[in-house]
C-alpha positions as CSV (number, residue, x, y, z in Angstrom):
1,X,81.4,106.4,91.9
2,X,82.0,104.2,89.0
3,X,84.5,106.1,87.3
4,X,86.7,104.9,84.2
5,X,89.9,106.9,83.1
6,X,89.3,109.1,80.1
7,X,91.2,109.8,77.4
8,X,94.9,108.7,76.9
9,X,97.1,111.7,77.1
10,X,100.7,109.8,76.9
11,X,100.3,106.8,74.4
12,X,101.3,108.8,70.9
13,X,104.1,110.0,72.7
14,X,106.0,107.0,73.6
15,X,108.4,105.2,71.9
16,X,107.9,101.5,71.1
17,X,108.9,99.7,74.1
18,X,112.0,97.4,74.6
19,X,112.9,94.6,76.9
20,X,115.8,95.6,79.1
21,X,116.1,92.7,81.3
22,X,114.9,89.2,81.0
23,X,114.5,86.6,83.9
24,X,116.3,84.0,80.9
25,X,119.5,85.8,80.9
26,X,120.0,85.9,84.7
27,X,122.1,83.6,87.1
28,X,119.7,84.2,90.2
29,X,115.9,83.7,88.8
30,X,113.8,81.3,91.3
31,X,110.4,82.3,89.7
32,X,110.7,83.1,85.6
33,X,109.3,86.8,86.8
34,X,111.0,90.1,87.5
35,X,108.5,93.1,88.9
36,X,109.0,96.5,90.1
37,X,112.4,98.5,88.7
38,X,113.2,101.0,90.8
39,X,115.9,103.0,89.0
40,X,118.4,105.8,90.7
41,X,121.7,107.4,89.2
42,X,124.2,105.6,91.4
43,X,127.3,108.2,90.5
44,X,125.6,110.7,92.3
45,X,125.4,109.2,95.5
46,X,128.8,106.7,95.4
47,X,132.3,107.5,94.7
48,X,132.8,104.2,93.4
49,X,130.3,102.6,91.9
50,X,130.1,99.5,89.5
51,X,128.2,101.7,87.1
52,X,126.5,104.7,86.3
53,X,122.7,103.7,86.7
54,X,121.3,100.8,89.4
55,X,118.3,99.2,89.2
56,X,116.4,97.4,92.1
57,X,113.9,94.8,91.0
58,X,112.5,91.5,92.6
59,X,110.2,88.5,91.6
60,X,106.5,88.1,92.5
61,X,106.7,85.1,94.4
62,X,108.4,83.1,96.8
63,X,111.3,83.3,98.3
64,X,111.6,86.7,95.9
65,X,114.8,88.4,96.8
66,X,115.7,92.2,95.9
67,X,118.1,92.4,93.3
68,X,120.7,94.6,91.2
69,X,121.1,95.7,87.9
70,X,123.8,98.2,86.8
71,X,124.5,100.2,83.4
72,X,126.0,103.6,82.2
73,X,123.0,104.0,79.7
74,X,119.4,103.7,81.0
75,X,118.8,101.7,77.6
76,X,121.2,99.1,78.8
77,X,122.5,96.9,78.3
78,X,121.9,95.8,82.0
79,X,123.9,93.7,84.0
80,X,122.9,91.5,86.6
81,X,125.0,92.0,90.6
82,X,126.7,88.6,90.5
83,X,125.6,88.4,94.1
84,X,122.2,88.5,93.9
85,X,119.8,88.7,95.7
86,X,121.4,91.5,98.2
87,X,118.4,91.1,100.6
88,X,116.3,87.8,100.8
89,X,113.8,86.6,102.3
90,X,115.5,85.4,105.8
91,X,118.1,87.6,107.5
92,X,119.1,86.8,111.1
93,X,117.8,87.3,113.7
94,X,115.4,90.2,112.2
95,X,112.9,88.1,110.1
96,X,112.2,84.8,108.6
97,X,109.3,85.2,105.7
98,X,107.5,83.3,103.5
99,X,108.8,86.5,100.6
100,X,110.4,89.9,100.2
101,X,110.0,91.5,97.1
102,X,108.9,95.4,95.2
103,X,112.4,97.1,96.2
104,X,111.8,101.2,96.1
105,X,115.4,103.1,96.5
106,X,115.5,106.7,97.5
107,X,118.7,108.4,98.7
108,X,118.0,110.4,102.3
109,X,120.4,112.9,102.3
110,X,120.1,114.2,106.0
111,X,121.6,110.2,106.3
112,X,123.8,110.0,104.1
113,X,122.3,106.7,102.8
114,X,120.0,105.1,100.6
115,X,117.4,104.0,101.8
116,X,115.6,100.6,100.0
117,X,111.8,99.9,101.0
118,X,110.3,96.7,100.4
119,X,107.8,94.4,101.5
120,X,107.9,91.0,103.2
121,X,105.8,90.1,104.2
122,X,102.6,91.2,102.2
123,X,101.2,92.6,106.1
124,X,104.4,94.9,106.6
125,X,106.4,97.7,104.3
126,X,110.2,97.1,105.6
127,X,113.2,99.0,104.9
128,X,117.0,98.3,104.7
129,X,119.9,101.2,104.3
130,X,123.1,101.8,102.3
131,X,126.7,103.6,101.9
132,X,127.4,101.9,98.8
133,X,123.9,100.6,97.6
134,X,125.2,96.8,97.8
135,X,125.9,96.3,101.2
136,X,122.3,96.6,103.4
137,X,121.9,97.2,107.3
138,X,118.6,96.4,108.2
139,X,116.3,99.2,109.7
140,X,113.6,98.1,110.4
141,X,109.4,98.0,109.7
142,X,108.4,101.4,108.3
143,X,104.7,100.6,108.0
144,X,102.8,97.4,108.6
145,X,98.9,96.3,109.2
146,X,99.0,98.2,112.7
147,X,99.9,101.3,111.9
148,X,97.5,101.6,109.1
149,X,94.7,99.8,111.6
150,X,95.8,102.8,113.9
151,X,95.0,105.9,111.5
152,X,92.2,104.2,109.8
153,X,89.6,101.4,112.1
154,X,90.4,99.0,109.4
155,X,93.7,96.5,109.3
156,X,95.3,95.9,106.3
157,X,98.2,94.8,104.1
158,X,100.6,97.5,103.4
159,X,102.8,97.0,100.9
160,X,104.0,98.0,96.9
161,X,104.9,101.2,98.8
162,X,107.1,103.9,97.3
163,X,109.1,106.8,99.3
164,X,109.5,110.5,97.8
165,X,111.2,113.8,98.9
166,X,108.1,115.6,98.9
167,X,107.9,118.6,101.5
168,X,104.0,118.9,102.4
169,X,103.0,122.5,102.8
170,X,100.7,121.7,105.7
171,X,103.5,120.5,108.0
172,X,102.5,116.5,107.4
173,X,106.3,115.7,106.4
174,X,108.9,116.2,104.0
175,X,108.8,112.2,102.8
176,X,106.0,110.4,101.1
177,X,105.2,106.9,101.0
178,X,102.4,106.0,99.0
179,X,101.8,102.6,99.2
180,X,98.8,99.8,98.3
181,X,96.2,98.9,100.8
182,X,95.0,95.5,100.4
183,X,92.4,95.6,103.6
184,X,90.4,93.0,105.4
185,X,86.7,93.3,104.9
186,X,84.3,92.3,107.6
187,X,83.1,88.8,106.4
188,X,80.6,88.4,103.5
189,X,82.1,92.1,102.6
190,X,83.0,92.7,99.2
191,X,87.1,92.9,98.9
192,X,88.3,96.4,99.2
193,X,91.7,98.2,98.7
194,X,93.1,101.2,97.5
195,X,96.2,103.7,97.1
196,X,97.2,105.5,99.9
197,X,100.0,107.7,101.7
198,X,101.9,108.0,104.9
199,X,104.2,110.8,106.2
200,X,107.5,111.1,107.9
201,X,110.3,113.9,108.5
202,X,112.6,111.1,108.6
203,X,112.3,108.3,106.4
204,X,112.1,106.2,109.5
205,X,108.8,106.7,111.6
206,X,105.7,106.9,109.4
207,X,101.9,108.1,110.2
208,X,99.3,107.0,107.7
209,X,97.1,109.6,106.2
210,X,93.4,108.0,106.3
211,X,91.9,109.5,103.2
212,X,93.1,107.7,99.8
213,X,93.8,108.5,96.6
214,X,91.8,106.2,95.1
215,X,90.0,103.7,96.3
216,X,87.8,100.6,94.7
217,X,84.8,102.0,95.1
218,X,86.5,104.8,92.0
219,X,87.1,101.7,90.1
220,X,84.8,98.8,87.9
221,X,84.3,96.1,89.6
222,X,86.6,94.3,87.8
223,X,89.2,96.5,87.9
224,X,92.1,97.1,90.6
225,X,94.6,99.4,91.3
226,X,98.8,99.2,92.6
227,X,102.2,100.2,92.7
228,X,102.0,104.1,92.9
229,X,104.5,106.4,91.7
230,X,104.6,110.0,92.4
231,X,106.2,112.3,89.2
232,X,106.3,115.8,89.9
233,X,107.3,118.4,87.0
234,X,105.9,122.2,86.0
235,X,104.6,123.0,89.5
236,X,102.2,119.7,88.5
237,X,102.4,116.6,90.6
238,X,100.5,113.6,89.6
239,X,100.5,109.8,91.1
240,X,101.1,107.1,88.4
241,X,100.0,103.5,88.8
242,X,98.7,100.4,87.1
243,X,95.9,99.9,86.7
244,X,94.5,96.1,86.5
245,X,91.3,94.7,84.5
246,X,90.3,90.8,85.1
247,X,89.6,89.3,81.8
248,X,89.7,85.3,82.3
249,X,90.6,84.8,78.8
250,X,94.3,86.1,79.0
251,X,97.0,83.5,80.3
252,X,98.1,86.3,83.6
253,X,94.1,86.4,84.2
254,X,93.7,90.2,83.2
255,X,95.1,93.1,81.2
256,X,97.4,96.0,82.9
257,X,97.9,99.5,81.9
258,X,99.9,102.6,83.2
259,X,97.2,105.4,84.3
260,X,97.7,108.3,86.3
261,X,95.8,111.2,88.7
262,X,96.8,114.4,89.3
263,X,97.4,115.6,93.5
264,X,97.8,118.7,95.4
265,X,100.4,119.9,97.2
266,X,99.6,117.7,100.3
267,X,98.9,115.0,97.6
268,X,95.2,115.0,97.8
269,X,93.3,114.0,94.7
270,X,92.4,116.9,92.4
271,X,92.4,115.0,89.0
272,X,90.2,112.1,87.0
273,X,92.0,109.4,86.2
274,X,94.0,109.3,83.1
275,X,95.6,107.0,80.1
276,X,99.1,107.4,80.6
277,X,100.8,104.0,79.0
278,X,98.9,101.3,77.0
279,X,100.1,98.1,77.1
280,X,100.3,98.0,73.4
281,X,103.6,100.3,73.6
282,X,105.0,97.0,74.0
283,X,103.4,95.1,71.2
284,X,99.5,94.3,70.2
285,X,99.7,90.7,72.2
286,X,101.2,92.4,75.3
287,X,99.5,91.7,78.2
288,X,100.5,94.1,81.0
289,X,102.2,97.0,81.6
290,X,102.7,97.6,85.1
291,X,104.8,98.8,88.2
292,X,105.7,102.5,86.7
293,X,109.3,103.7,87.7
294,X,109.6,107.0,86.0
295,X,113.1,108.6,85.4
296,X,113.8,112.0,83.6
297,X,117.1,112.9,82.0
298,X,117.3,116.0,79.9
299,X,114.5,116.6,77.9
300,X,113.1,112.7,78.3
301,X,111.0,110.7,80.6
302,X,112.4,107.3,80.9
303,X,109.6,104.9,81.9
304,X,110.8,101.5,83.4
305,X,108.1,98.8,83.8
306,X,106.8,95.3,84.3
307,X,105.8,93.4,80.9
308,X,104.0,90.3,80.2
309,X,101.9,88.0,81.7
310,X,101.4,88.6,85.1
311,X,103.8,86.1,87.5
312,X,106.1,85.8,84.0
313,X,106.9,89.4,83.1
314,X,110.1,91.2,82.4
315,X,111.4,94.3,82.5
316,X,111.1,96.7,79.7
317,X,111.4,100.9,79.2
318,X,109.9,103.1,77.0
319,X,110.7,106.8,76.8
320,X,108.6,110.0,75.5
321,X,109.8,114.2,75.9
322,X,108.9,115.7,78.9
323,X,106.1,118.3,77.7
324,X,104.3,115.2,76.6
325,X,103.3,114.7,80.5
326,X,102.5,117.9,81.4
């Protein structure tokens, strides 16, 4: 199925965007690229912490590193963790790797930790854990190319992935990880990937569900899909992500925009695909708009995302009322 998201149901509802961190303005930057905010109300979880809000974020490329952020206002400003990166791309004697980068933080209460996912790396979705959200002890390899070879014939990078709270009425688990499959066609194949999800009851062990979301052949040819979010509001649950077009004439090598498709309760596909975020929210020239981190406080949804060129992008938020999503 050839299938192109309809009509945009967010765009006149968002505010004109902002840049809220720039890779110019920060001590560590080894790539002139930050991707992937990941954004959680610290004071909730730590007695003491060095601000209200933290944000995770990483470069593209090598040697990456996940990084801090803190703020007491989720417009900023935003300060940069003077010891960044907290987790690189080497740590003794668990795993030496060419990068590690998109940091996901979700707080696991029957832990008493946060837990930060990240990949490194692109073959294997790892995961590190926290008392104070600076400090990491490393856990281990949530899901990698095995595991996803195991539940569906076919290996595959795992990685971009994303862990929710999200009870499944079936029984399947009360944490989803949704997560990109880059796979490994057979060769002369066409290239093939797509969004997909694993459960766990713990955070820790994860079993890959073999149907996707979405998949390419739900795409143009030109077109591919990442970074998935899951927003649930209303009794509604829907799965953000970015959605990527190859245009040659642009200087990141395509154009990037914020689209979204509505699940079920087990968070099976129910929905077309849909406009969400434009990358004009962030000006006409504005290439991309990508890596969706959504964050609701009071009657707003905050939504924190990758702008720019791709491998030179920033991070920038926009905001829009709640109804407007549902």
């Amino acid at each position: 199925m050839d299938e192109t998201p309809g009509a945009s149901c967010l765009p006149s509802a968002f505010s004109k965007g902002a840049v809220i961190l720039d890779y110019r303005d920060l001590r560590y930057n080894p790539c002139d690229d930050l991707i992937f905010p990941s954004v959680i109300r610290a004071a909730d979880y730590f007695p003491r912490p060095l601000a209200k809000y933290y944000m995770y974020y990483a470069p593209h490329d090598a040697p990456g590193g996940i990084c801090l952020a803190y703020s007491d206002a989720l417009e900023g400003p935003w300060r940069e963790h003077e010891h960044n990166p907290l987790i690189g791309n080497v740590w003794p004697p668990h795993y030496r790797v060419h990068h590690v980068s998109s940091p996901h933080a979700v707080f696991i209460p029957e832990a008493s930790r946060l837990f930060l996912y990240y990949h490194g790396d692109n073959d294997a979705t790892r995961y590190a854990t926290s008392g104070d959200g600076l400090t990491f002890e490393y856990g281990g390899v949530a899901a990698d190319r095995d595991l996803f070879e195991t539940a569906t014939g076919t290996p595959s990078r795992v990685f971009y992935a994303k862990v929710f709270r999200h009870e499944s009425p079936s029984g399947l688990g009360r944490y989803a990880m949704l997560f990109l499959a880059s796979k490994y066609p057979p060769p002369g194949a066409p290239y093939a990937q797509g969004l997909y999800i694993a459960w766990s009851h713990d955070a820790m062990t994860w079993r890959v569900d073999p149907g996707p979301i979405l998949e390419k052949t739900d795409l143009k040819s030109n077109e591919y899909v990442c970074s998935p979010f899951l927003f649930s509001w209303g009794g509604r649950r829907h799965v953000l992500y970015h959605r990527d077009r190859s245009d040659a004439n642009v200087a990141g090598g395509g154009l990037t925009d914020v689209c979204r498709v509505e699940v079920d309760a087990d968070l099976r596909r129910i929905g077309p695909q849909e406009l969400v975020c434009p990358r004009q929210v962030f000006g006409d020239g504005n290439e991309r708009v990508s890596d969706p981190c959504v964050f609701v406080e009071g009657d707003d949804l905050y939504l924190f995302v990758s702008i720019g060129p791709r491998l030179n992008q920033r991070i920038g938020l926009t905001k829009a009322p709640i109804s407007a999503m549902l």
